[in-house]
C-alpha positions in Angstrom: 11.3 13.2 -8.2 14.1 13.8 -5.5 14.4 11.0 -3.2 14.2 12.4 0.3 15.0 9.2 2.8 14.5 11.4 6.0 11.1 12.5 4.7 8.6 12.0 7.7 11.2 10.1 10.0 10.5 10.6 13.5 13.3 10.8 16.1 13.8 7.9 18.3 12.2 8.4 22.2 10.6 7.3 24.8 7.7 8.2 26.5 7.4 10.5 29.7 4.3 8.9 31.0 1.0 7.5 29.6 -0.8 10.6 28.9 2.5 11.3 26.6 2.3 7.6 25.2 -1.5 7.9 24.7 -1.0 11.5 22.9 1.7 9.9 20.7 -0.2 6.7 20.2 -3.6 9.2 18.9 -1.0 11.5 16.4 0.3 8.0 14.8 -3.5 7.0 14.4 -4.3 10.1 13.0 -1.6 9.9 10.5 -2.8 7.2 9.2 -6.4 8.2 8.5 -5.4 11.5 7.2 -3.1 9.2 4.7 -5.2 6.6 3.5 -6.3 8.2 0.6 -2.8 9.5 -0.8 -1.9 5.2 -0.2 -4.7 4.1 -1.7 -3.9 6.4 -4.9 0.0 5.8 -4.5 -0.2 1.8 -4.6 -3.2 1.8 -7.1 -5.5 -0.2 -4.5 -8.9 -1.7 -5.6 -10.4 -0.9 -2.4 -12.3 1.6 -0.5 -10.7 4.5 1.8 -13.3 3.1 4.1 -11.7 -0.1 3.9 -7.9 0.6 4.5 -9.3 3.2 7.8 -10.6 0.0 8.6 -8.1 -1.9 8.8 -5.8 0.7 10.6 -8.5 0.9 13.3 -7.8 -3.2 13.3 -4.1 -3.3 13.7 -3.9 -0.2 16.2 -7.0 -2.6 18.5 -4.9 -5.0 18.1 -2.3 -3.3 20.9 -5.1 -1.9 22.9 -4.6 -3.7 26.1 -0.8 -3.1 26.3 -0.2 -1.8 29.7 4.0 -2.0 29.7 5.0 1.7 29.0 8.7 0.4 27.0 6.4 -2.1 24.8 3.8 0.6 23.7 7.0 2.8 22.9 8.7 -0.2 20.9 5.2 -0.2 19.2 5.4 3.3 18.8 8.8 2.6 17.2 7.7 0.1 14.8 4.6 2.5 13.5 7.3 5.4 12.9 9.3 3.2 10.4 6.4 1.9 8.7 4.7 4.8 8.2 8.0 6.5 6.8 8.6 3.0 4.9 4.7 3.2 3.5 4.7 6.9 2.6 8.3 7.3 0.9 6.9 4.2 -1.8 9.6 2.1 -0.4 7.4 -1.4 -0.1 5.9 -3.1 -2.9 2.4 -3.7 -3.8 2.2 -7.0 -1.6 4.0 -6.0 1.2 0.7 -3.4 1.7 -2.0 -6.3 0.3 -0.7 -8.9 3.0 -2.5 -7.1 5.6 -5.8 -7.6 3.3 -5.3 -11.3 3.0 -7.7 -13.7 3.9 -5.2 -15.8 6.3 -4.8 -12.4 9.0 -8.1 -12.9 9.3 -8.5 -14.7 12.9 -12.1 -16.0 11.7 -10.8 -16.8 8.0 -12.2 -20.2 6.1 -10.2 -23.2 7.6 -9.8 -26.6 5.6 -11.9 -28.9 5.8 -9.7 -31.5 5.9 -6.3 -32.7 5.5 -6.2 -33.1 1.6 -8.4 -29.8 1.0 -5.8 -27.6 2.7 -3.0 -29.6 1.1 -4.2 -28.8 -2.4 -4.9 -25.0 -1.5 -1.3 -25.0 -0.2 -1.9 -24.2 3.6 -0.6 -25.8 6.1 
């Protein structure tokens, strides 16, 4: 297999207006729906398609309420790279599984005390 590091990189810009941010912002999202399957395959994930869409959906929420124009494109920025950085097999098995951990999870199991999350290793 040829390595090809400028496979899927995206030139660096910024946006005109917010219908441009928005349009860029819906072809990023898109991108990732249309690639969950080939990651899922590519990382040898134990989980649904359904699930990793999911979790897309999640991060790009996430950013929802944004309303500076130079943050959404620095956001924009950040998807570009780990897109390219997701598709091109250049992360490792956890760097993908961290966002499938139990502790990003806003609503995930806390301690129930002081010694019980010692033991488990949280702090």
């Amino acid at each position: 297999m040829v390595i090809n590091p400028t496979y899927l990189a995206q030139r660096t810009r910024t946006s005109l207006n917010w219908q441009d941010a928005r349009r860029r912002v819906i072809y990023a999202y898109r991108q990732w729906l249309r690639s969950a399957p080939e990651i899922q395959q590519m990382y040898s994930l134990n989980m649904p398609v359904s699930k990793i869409r999911t979790k897309v959906r999640q991060e790009f929420e996430r950013h929802r309420y944004v309303n500076k124009l130079p943050v959404v494109d620095m956001l924009i920025m950040q998807n570009d790279a780990e897109f390219q950085e997701t598709l091109n097999y250049w992360k490792q098995i956890s760097h993908v599984m961290k966002y499938f951990r139990e502790t990003e999870n806003p609503t995930a199991r806390l301690p129930q005390g002081f010694m019980q999350g010692f033991l488990e290793g949280r702090n």
